[in-house]
Chimera marker file (.cmm) of the C-alpha trace (Angstrom):
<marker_set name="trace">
<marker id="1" x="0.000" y="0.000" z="0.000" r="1" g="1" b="0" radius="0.5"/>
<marker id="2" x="1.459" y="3.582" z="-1.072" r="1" g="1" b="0" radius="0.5"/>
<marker id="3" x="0.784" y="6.230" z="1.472" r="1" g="1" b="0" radius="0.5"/>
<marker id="4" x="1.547" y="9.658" z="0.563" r="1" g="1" b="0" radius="0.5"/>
<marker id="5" x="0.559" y="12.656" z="3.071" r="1" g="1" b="0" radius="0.5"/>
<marker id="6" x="0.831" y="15.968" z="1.509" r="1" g="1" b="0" radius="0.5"/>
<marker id="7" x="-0.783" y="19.692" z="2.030" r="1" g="1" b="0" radius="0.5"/>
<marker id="8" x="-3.939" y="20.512" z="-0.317" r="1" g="1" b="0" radius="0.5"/>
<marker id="9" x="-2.583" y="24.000" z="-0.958" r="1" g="1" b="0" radius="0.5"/>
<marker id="10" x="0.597" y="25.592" z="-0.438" r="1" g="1" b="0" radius="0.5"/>
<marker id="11" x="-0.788" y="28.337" z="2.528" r="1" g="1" b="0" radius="0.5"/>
<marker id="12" x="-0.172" y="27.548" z="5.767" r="1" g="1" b="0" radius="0.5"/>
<marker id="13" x="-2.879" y="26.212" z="7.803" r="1" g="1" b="0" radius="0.5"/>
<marker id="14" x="-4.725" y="24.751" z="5.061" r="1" g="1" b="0" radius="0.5"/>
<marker id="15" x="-6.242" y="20.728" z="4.998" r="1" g="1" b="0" radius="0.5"/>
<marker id="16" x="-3.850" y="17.980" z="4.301" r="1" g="1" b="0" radius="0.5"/>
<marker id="17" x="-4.582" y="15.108" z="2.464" r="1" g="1" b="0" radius="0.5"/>
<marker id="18" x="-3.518" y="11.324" z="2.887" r="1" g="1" b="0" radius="0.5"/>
<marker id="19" x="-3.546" y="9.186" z="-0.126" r="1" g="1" b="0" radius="0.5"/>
<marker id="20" x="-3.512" y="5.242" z="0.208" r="1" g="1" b="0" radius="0.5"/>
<marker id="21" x="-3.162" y="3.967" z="-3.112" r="1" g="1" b="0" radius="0.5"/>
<marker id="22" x="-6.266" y="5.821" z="-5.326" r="1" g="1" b="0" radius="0.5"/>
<marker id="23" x="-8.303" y="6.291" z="-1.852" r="1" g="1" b="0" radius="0.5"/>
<marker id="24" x="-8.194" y="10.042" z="-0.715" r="1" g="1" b="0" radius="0.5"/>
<marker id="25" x="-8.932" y="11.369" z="2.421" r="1" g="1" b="0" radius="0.5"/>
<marker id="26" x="-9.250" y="14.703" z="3.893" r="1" g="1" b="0" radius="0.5"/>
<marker id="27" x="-7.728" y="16.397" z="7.488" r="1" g="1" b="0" radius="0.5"/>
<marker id="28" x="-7.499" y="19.782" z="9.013" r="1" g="1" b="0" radius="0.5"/>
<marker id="29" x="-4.159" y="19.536" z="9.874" r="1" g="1" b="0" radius="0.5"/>
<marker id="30" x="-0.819" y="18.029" z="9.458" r="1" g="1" b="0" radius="0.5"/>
<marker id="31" x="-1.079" y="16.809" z="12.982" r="1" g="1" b="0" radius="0.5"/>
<marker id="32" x="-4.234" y="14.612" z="12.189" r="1" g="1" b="0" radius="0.5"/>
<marker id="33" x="-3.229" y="13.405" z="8.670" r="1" g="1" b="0" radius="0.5"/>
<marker id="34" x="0.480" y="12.028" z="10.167" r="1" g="1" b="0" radius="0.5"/>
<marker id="35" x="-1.235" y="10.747" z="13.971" r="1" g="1" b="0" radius="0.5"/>
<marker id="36" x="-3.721" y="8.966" z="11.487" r="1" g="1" b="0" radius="0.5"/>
<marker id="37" x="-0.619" y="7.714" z="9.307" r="1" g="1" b="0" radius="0.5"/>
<marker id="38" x="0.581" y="6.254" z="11.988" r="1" g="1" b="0" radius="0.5"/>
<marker id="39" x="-2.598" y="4.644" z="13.765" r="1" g="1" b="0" radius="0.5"/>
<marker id="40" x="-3.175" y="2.753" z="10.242" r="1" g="1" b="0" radius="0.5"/>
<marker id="41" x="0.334" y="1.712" z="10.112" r="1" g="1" b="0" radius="0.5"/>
<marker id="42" x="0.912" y="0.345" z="14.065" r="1" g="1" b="0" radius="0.5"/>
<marker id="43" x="-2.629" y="-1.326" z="12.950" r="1" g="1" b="0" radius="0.5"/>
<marker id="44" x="-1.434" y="-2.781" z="9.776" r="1" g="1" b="0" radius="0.5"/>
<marker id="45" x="1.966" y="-4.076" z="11.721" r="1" g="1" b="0" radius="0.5"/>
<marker id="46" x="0.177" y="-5.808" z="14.196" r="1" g="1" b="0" radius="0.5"/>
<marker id="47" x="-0.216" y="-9.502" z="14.894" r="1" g="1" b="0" radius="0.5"/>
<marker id="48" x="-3.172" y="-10.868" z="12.998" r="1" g="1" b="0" radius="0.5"/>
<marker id="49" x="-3.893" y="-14.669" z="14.184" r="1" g="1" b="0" radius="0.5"/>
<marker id="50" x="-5.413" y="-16.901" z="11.455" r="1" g="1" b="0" radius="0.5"/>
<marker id="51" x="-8.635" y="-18.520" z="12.913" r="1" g="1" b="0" radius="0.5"/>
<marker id="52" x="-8.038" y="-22.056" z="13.222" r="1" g="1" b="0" radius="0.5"/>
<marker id="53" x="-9.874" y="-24.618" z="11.049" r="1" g="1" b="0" radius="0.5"/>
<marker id="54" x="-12.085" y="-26.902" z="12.773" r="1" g="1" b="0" radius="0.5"/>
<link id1="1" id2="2" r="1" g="1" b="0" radius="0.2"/>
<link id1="2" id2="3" r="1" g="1" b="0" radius="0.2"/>
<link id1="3" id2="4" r="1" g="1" b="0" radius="0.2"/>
<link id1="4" id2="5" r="1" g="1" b="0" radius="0.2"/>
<link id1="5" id2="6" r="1" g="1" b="0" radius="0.2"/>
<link id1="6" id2="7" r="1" g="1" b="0" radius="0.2"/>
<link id1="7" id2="8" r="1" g="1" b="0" radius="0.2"/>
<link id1="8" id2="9" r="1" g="1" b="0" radius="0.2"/>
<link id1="9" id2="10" r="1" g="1" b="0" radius="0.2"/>
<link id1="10" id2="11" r="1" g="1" b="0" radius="0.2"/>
<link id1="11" id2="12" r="1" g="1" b="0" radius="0.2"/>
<link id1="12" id2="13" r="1" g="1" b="0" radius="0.2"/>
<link id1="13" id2="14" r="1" g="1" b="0" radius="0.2"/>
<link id1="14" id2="15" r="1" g="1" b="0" radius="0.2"/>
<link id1="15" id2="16" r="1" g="1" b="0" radius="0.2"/>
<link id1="16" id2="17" r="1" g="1" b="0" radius="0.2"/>
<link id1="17" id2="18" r="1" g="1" b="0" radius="0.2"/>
<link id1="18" id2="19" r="1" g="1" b="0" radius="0.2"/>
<link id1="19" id2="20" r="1" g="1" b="0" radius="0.2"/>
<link id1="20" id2="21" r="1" g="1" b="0" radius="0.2"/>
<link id1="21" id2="22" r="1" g="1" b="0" radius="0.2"/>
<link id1="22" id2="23" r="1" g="1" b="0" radius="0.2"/>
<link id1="23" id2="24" r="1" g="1" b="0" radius="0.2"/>
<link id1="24" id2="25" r="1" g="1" b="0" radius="0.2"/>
<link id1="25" id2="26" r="1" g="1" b="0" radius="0.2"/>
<link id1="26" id2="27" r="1" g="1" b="0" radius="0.2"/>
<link id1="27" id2="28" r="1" g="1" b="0" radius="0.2"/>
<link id1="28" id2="29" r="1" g="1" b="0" radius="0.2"/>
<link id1="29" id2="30" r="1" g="1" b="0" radius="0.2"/>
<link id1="30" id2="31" r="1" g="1" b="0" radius="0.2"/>
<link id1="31" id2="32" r="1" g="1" b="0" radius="0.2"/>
<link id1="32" id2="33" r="1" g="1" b="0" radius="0.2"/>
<link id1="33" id2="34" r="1" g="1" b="0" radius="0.2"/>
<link id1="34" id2="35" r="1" g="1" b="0" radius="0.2"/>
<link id1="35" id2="36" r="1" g="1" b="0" radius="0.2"/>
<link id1="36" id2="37" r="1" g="1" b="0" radius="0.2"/>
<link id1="37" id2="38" r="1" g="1" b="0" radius="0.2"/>
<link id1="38" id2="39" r="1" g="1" b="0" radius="0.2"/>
<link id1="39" id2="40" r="1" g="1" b="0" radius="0.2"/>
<link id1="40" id2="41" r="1" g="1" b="0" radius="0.2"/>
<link id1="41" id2="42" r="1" g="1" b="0" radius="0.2"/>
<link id1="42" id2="43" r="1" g="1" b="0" radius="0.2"/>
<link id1="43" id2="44" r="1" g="1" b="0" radius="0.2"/>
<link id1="44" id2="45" r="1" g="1" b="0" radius="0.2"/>
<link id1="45" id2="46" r="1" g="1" b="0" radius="0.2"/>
<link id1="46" id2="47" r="1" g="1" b="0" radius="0.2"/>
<link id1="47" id2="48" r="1" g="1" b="0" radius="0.2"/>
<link id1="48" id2="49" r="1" g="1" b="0" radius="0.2"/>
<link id1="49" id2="50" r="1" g="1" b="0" radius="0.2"/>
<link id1="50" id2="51" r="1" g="1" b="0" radius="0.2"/>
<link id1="51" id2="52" r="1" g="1" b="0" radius="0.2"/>
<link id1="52" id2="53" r="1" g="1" b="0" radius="0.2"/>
<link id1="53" id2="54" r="1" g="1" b="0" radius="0.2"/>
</marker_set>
């Protein structure tokens, strides 16, 4: 998965956007967009146990 977080304009204080692959979505801040960067990627990282067959 490509993640790309980059400002929607060049003025400061304006939205940021984070891109994951052709998904888009929108944040008021820099702040947000990266602490959501890194929620999805500590989530993404984390142990996932296959369910056993029975």
């Amino acid at each position: 998965m490509n993640i790309l977080v980059r400002p929607l304009t060049p003025y400061p204080d304006s939205a940021w956007q984070v891109s994951l692959d052709r998904q888009k979505i929108t944040f008021r801040s820099e702040a947000e967009a990266r602490a959501f960067v890194e929620t999805l990627r500590r989530r993404l990282q984390a142990p996932h146990p296959l369910p056993l067959s029975a």
